[in-house]
N, C-alpha and C positions, 0 to 999 in steps of 0.2 A: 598749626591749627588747620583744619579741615575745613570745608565748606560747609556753610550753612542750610540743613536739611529739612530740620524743622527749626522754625521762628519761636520767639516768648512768645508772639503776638501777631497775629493776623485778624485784620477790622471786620466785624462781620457785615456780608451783606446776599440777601434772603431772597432780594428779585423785585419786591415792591420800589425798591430803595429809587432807581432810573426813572420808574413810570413817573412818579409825584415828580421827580426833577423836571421830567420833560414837561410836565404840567403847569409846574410852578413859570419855567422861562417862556412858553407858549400863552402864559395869564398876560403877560406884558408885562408884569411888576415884579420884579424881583428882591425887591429892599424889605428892609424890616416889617416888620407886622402884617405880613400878607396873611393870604386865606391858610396856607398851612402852620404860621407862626398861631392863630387863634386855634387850630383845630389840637396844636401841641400845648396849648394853656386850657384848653378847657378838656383833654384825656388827663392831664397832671390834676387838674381842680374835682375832677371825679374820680381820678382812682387813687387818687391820695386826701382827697378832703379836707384841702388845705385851703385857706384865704384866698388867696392869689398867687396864681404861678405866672415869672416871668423869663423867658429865653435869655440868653445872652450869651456875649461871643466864645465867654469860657466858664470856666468854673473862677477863676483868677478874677474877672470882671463880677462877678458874684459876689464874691467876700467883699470885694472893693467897696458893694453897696452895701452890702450890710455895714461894715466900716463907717460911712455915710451915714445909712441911717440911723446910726449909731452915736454920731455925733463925737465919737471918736477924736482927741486932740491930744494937741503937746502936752505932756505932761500925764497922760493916762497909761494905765497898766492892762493888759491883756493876757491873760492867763489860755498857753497852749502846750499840746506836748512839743516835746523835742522832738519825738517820732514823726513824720511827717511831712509832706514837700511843703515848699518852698513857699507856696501863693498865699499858706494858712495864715503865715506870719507876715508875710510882705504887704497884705493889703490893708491892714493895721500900721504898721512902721511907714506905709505911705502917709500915715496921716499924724504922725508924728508919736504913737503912744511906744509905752516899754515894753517888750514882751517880757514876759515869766515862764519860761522855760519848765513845765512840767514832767514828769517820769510817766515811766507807764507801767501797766501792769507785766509781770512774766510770763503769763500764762493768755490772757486774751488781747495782748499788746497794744491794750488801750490806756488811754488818760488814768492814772489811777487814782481813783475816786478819793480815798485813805487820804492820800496827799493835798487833796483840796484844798482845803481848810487852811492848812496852813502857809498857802500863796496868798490867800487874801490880805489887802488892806485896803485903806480908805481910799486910796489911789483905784482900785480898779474897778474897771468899767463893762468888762467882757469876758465872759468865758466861751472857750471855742472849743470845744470836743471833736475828734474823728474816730469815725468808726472803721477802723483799720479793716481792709479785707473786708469789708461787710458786714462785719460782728459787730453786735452794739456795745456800745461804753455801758456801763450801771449806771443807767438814767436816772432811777430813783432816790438814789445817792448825792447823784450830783443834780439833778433839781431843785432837792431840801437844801444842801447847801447853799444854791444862788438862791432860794425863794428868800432863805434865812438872811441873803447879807443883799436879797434885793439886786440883784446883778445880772444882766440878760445871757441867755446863753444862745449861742449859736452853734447848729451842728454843720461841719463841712462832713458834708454825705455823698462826697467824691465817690466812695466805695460803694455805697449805701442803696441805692434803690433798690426796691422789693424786699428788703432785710427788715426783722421786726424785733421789738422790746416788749417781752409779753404781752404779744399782741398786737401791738402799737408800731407801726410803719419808720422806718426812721424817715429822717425829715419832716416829721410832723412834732417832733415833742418838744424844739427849742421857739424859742420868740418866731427865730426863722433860719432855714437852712437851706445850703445852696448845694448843688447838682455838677456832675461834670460831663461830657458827652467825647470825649477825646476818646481818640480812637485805640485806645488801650481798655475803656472801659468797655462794661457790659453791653450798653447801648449805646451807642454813640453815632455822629456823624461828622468826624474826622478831627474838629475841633467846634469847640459849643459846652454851656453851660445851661445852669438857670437857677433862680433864685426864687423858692418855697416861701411862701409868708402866711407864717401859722397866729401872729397876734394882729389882730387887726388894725390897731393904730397905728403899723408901718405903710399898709396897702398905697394909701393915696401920694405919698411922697416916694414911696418906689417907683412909683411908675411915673413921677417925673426925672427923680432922678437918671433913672433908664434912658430920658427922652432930652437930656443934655440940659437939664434944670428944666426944659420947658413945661406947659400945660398939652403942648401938643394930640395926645392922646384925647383930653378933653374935646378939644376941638373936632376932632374928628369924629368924637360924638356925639356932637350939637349942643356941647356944656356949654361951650364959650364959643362968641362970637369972632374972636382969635386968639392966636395963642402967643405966650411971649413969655419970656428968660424969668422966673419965679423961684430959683432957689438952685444950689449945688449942682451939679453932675456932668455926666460925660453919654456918650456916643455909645452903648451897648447894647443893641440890637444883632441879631445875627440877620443873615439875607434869608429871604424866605425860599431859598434852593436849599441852603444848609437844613432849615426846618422843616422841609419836604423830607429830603432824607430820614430825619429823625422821628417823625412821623410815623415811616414804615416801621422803622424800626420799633418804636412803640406798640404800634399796633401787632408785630408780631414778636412781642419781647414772654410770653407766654412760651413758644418754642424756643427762642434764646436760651431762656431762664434752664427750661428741661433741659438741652443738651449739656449745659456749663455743670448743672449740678451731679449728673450720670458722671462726667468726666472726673469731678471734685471726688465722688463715693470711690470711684475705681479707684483713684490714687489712693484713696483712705484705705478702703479694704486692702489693697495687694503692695502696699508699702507698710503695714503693718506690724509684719512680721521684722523685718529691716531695721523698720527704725528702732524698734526695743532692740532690737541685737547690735548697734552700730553709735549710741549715744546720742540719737538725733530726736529730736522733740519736733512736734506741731503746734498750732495754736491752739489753743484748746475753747471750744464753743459749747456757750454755758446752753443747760437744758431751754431757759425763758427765750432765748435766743436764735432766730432763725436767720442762719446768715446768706450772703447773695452768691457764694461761690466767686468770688471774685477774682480770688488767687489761693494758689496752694504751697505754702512756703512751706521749708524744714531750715528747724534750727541746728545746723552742726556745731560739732563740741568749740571753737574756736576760728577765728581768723586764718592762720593757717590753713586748716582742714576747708574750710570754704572756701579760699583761693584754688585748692588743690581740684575740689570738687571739681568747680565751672570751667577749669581749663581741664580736667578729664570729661568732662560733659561736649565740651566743643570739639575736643578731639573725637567724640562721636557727630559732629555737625549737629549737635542740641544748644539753644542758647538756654542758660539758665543764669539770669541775672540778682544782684545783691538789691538793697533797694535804698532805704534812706541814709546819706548820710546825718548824726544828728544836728539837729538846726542849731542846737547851744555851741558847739564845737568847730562849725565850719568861721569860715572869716567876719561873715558877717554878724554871726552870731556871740563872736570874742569880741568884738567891737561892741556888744550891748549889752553885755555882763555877762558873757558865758564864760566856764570854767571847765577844764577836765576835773570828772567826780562828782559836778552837780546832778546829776541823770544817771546813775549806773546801771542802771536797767536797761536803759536805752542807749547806752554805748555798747553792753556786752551784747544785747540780739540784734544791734549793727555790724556788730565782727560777725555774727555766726548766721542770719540769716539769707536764703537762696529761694526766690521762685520756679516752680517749672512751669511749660508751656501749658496757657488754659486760655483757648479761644473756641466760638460757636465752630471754627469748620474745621477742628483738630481731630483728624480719623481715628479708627480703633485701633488701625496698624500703626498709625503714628506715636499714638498713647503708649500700645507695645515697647515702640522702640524707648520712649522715655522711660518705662520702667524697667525694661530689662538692664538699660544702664544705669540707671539707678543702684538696681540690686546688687551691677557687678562692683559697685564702689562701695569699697571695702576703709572703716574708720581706722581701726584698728585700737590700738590703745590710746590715742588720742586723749588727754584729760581737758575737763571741764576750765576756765579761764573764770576768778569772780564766782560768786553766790551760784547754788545750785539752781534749779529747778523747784521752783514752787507751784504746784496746782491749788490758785484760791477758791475756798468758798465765796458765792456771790453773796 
C-alpha cells in the first residue's frame, strides 16, 4: 500500500473558526451555553424555522433525547433502517425498546417508504428516518403513514443540513430531528451535535432534559427563584469553544455548501461516461429533492469488485472507504432479532458500495487525481450479485 495522498476527509476550516475560539476563552466562561452556544440556537431557529434548536455534544447525545422525550421503554418497538450507523439505533436500545430493522430503497438508499406499513404494530412507538447522503427519504409517504397509525417520527439529519423535500428543509418535517457536527460532516466542529424541535410540546422538557433533569436554564432566566432535579436527563451541553467554532462555520456554510456541491457535479459530469461502461451505479436524487452533497458514493457490481477497487485506489495513495455495515447483521444486531435475508437491499449496497474524497479544501488537481483513477479502473465483466438495479418512481 502507498502512502496517503489524499484523505476521505479533511475538517474544514475557513479562518473565522480561531478568532470565536480565542474569544470564547478570553470571555472567561467557557462551559455550556455561553454567548456563542446562543448565537448557534438562534442562526438554527432562523434559518431553519424550527421551535427550538439545541447544541449538544454529538449527534448520539441528540437521539439519546429524543429517545427521552419520547418516553421510549422496555418493551417498545422503534422502527429504523438497517442502513445506517450505529447511534440511530443505540440511543433507543439504551432505553430498552426493540428495534425493526427496516430496508431501504435501491435507488435513493433510503428507508423505504413501501415497506412501512408493514413494520407496524401496536408495540411501536417511533419511527426514525435518515436521509442518507443528504437525499431526503419520501416524506410524504411516510408522514401518512405515522399521522395514520399516530406514531412520531424522528429525522436523524446527520447527513441532512441544507438539503430539502419539495421545498421543505430537512429537519424540519418530523416531531423533531437531530444534527451532527463531527468532523466528517459538512459543518462541523470536530465533535458536536444538536437537536431541532419542530412540535412544540417537546421544547420545555428538552431543555431540561439537556440540563441533567434540572430547571437550570429557567433559573438563569429569572423563571425560577432556583433551580432543582425535576425530571430525567444527562449532562449535554457542548463547551462554548466547541460552539464558537461551529458558529464560524455556520456563518460561512453558504461558501461550504458551493465548494462541496462544484466538486459533487464534477464527479457526476466526468464519472459518467465510466460508470455506464463499468456496471457501477450512483444514488440517484429524485427531481423534489435537493440534496447537501455530502458524499459521492458508486455502487460496484459486487463485494469483490469493491475490495478490489479500494485497494487499487490506495495503491494510488486515495482513500476511498465502504461505509455501513448492516445494523441487523452485525453482533449486536443478531442478538435483537436480526437475520441474514431480512434487509436484502441493504446487504447487497453494503457489499458494493465506496465513497470518494469530498471535503470543503479538496483541490482541482486533487479531484483530478481521483478521477483519473477512477477512470483507469477497469470492472471488467464483473456480474451483478442479488436483484438488479431498480430506478423508482417517487
Amino acid at each position: 500500500m502507498g502512502s496517503v495522498r489524499i484523505p476521505f476527509n479533511r475538517p474544514a476550516m475557513l479562518g473565522p473558526e480561531s478568532t470565536y475560539m480565542a474569544q470564547a476563552v478570553a470571555s472567561g466562561s467557557i462551559c455550556g451555553d455561553g454567548k456563542f452556544t446562543k448565537r448557534c440556537h438562534a442562526w438554527f431557529e432562523e434559518r431553519l424555522q424550527v421551535n427550538r434548536a439545541l447544541l449538544t455534544t454529538s449527534c448520539t447525545h441528540a437521539l439519546e433525547m429524543s429517545a427521552l422525550l419520547l418516553d421510549i421503554a422496555a418493551g417498545d418497538e422503534v422502527i429504523v433502517p438497517s442502513f445506517t450507523f450505529v447511534s440511530t439505533v443505540n440511543a433507543f436500545v439504551l432505553r430498552g425498546a426493540k428495534p425493526v430493522f427496516a430496508d431501504i430503497r435501491p435507488d435513493t438508499l433510503n428507508l423505504d417508504e413501501q415497506l412501512l406499513e408493514s413494520l407496524i404494530t401496536p408495540r411501536t412507538k417511533a419511527i426514525v428516518v435518515v436521509h442518507y447522503a443528504g437525499v431526503a427519504c419520501e416524506m410524504d409517504a411516510i408522514l401518512e403513514i405515522a399521522r395514520r397509525h399516530n406514531i412520531p417520527v424522528v429525522e436523524d439529519n446527520a447527513h441532512g443540513l441544507f438539503g430539502t423535500y419539495r421545498g421543505q428543509e430537512l429537519g424540519t418535517l418530523g416531531v423533531m430531528a437531530t444534527q451532527s457536527f463531527h468532523e466528517t460532516k459538512n459543518i462541523t466542529c470536530g465533535e458536536g451535535g444538536a437537536l431541532l424541535i419542530n412540535d412544540e410540546q417537546y421544547a420545555c422538557r428538552a431543555e431540561i432534559l439537556r440540563e441533567k433533569g434540572t430547571d437550570r436554564s429557567r433559573f438563569f432566566r429569572g423563571q425560577v427563584d432556583k433551580y432543582q432535579w425535576t425530571d430525567l436527563g444527562s449532562s449535554y451541553l457542548p463547551s462554548d469553544i466547541l460552539a464558537a467554532y461551529l458558529l464560524a462555520q455556520l456563518e460561512q456554510s453558504e461558501q461550504i455548501q458551493q465548494r462541496r456541491r462544484q466538486i459533487w457535479d464534477r464527479y457526476d459530469e466526468e464519472l459518467g461516461n465510466w460508470v455506464d461502461e463499468n456496471q457501477v451505479q450512483t444514488q440517484v436524487i429524485p427531481a423534489h429533492c435537493s440534496h447537501t452533497s455530502h458524499m459521492y458514493a458508486l455502487l460496484l457490481p459486487n463485494l469483490e469488485v469493491r475490495q478490489e477497487f479500494i485497494q487499487y485506489m490506495a495503491k494510488q495513495g486515495i482513500m476511498t472507504p465502504f461505509h455501513y455495515v448492516p445494523l441487523h447483521l452485525s453482533r449486536m444486531g443478531l442478538q435483537l432479532g436480526g437475520t441474514a435475508g431480512l434487509c436484502p437491499v441493504t446487504e447487497r449496497i453494503s457489499d458494493q458500495l465506496v465513497r470518494l474524497p469530498l471535503f470543503w479544501s479538496l483541490t482541482d488537481d486533487e479531484q483530478s487525481d481521483v478521477i483519473e483513477a477512477v477512470k483507469a479502473f477497469r470492472v471488467g465483466q464483473a456480474k451483478w450479485f442479488g436483484e438488479p438495479f431498480i430506478r423508482r418512481a417517487a
